[in-house]
Every structure is written in C-alpha cells, then in structure tokens.
C-alpha positions as CSV (number, residue, x, y, z in Angstrom):
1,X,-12.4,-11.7,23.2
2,X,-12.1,-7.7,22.9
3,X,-9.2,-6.0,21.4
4,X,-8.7,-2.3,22.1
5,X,-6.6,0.1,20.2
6,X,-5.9,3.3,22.3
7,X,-4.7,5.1,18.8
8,X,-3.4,8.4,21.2
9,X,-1.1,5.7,22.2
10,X,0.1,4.1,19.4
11,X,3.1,5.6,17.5
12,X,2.8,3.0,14.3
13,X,5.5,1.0,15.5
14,X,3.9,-1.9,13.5
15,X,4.6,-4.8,16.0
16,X,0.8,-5.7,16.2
17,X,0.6,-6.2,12.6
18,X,4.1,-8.3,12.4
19,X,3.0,-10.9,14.9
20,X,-1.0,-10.9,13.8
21,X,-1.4,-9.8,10.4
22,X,-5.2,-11.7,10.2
23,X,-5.9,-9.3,13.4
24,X,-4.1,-6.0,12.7
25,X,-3.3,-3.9,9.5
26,X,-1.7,-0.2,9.8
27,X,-4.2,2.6,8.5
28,X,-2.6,5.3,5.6
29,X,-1.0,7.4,9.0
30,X,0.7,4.2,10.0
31,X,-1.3,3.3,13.3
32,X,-3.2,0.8,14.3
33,X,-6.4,-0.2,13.2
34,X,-8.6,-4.0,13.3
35,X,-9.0,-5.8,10.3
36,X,-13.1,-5.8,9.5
37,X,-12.6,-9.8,9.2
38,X,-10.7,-10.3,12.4
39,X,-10.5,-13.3,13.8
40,X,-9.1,-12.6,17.3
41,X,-6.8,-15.6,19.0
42,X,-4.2,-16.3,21.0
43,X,-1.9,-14.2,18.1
44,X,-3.9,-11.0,19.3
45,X,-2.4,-11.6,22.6
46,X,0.6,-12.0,21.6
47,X,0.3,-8.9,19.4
48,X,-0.1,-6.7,22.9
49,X,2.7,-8.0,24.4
50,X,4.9,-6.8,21.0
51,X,3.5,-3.6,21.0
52,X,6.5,-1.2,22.4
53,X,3.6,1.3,24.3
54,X,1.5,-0.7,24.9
55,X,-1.2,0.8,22.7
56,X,-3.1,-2.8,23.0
57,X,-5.5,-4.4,25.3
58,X,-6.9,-8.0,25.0
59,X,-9.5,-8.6,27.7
C-alpha cells in the first residue's frame, strides 16, 4: 500500500490524523506528514476519503 501526501494541497485540516492517528500526525505548520512507524490499513483509506481536498492518495 502507498500513501501520498500532495502537501501543496493540504491546508491542515487535520481529518487524516482524526480518523488514522497510527498513519498520520500534523508537522509544526499543521499539514500533513506520515508517521515513520506507519502501518498503513484500511484506516489510511478511510483517512483520504475524510480529507476535505483531497490532499491524500492510497493506491
């Protein structure tokens, strides 16, 4: 599974982290940024589809 983060996208809503916080974290500007122990699953997925801009790709 790869997660991508298009951080021109991303306006630090915080969705990603609410609904996978073992995936995603916010960095100190508030965007989104991987956890370095990540364990993607079906929460990352779930973590695009919260994601108001659709900063987030699973593939």
């Amino acid at each position: 599974m790869m997660i991508d983060i298009d951080r021109d996208v991303c306006i630090g809503a915080g969705q990603c982290a609410l609904a996978a916080p073992k995936v995603f974290t916010q960095d100190d500007d508030g965007l989104s940024e991987l956890l370095p122990e990540a364990e993607p699953g079906p929460m990352a997925g779930e973590a695009a589809r919260a994601c108001p801009v659709q900063a987030i790709t699973v593939t």
